[in-house]
C-alpha positions in Angstrom: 33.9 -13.1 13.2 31.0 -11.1 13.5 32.0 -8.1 12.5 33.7 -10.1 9.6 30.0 -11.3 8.5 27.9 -8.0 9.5 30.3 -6.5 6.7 29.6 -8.8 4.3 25.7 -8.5 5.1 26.2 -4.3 4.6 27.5 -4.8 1.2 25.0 -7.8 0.1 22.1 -6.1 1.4 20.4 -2.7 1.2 20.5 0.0 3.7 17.6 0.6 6.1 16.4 3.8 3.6 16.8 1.7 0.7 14.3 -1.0 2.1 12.0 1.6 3.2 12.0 2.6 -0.5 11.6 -1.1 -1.8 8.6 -1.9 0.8 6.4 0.8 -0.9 7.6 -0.1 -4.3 6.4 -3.4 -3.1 3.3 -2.6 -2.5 2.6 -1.0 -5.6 4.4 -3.2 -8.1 6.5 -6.2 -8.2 9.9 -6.7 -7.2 12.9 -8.3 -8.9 13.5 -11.7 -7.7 16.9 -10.2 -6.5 15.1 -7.1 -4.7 12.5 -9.2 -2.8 14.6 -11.7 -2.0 17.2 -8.5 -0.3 13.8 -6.9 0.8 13.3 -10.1 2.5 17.0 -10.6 4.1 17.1 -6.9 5.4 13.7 -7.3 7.1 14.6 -10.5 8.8 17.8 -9.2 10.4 16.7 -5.2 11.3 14.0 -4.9 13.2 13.5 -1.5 12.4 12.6 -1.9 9.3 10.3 -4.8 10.0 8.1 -3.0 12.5 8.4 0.3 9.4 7.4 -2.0 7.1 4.2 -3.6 9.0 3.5 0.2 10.4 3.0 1.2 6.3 1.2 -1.9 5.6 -1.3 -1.2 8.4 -1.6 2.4 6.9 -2.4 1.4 3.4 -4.6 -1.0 5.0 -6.9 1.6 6.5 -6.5 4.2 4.2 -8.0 1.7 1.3 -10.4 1.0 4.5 -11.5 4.8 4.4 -11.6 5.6 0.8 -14.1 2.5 0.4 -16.7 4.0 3.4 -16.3 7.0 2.3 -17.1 5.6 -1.9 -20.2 3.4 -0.1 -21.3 6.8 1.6 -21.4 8.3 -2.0 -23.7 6.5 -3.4 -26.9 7.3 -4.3 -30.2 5.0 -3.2 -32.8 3.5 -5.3 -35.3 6.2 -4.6 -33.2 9.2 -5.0 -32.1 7.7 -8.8 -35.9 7.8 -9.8 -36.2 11.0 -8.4 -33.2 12.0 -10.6 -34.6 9.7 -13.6 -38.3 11.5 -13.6 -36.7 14.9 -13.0 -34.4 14.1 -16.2 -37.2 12.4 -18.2 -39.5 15.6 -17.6 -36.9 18.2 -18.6 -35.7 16.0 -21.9 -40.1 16.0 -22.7 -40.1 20.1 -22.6 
């Protein structure tokens, strides 16, 4: 009987490479009803995937962590934009 219904689960639902593709198009879009909801099934039964899944979430997570330091580091203060401003209003006066 199991093997009856882990055959039945194969063809319903997509194949562990398959949901690895689907969890970053996930991320970056939304899913078909019909994909999520397989998305969904598959990561409920392999835990593979699952911990995959959470392991990309977590690097998205700190990568969008890092490129928003690293935009907050860019920036320029108060006093070095009216240093910038004066400069630029002197050299526009010559």
């Amino acid at each position: 009987m199991k093997k009856i219904f882990m055959k039945l689960l194969n063809r319903i639902l997509p194949s562990c490479q398959e949901v690895s593709h689907l969890t970053s198009q996930a991320m970056d879009e939304s899913l078909s009803w019909r994909k999520n909801l397989e998305l969904r099934m598959h990561l409920r039964i392999c835990t593979w995937c699952r911990r995959n899944s959470e392991q990309i979430r977590q690097m998205r997570t700190l990568s969008h962590k890092q490129a928003a330091a690293q935009n907050e580091l860019a920036t320029l203060g108060s006093e070095a934009r009216e240093r910038i401003a004066k400069i630029l209003d002197q050299n526009n006066q010559k």
